[in-house]
N, C-alpha and C positions, 0 to 999 in steps of 0.2 A: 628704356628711352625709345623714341619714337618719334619721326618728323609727321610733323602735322601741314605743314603747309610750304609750299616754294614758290619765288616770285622772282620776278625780273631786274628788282633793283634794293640795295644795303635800305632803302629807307621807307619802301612798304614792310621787309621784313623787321626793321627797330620798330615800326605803328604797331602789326600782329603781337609784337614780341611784348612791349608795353604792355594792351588792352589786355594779352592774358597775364602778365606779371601784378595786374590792377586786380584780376582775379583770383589772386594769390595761387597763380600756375608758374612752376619755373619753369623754364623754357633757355635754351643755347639756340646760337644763331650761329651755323657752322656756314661754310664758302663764302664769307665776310670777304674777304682779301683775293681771293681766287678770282674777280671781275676783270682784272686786266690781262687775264691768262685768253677772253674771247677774242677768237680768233685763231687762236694757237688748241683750242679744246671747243666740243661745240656749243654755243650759245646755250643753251639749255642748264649742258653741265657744270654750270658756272653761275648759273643762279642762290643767289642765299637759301637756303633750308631753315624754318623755322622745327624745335624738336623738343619735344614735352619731356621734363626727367622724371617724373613720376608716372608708372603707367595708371595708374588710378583717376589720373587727371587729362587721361588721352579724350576719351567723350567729352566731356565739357570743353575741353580745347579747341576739337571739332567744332560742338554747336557754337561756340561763341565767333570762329572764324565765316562758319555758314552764316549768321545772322549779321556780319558783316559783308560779307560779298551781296546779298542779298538786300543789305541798307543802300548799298552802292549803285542800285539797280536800279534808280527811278527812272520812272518814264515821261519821255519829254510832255508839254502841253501848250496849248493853244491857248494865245489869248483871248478872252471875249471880247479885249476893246475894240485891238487892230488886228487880232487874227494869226499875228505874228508866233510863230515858233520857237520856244524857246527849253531849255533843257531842263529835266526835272528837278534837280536842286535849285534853280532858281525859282526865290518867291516875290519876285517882280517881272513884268515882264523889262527883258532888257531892251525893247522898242519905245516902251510908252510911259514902265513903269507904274501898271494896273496890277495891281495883289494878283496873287493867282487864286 
């Protein structure tokens, strides 16, 4: 067993936990219930842990996590009508509502 990823909150760690259980990767989501210890422990340590049970399926776990953080990553863009700025997952802009 082995943790592959930790996050800030129970419900990015259930998203991780899903896309690799859709993978056919089991995975445990330990410091589930430990959230309202912050404060009393430090913020960090109190983060959900995502954790592969099979080590065979630790690499695939990895890449599947990287190529989401990396999905996550768009970069904002310009519109051509009004110029306006708007953020990469939008495919409108939210000023004018010109395709990107």
């Amino acid at each position: 067993m082995e943790m592959v990823h930790t996050c800030e909150n129970i419900v990015n760690a259930n998203h991780i936990k899903n896309l690799l259980n859709a993978a056919k990767i089991d995975v445990i989501i330990k410091n589930s219930a430990i959230q309202g210890a912050v404060g009393e422990v430090p913020p960090m340590a109190a983060w959900p842990e995502v954790w592969v049970l099979d080590p065979a399926s630790v690499e695939q776990a990895k890449k599947i996590i990287a190529d989401i953080e990396e999905d996550s990553e768009v970069q904002s863009w310009q519109c051509s009508s009004c110029d306006e700025t708007n953020e990469g997952n939008f495919n409108l802009c939210w000023n004018c509502s010109e395709p990107k």
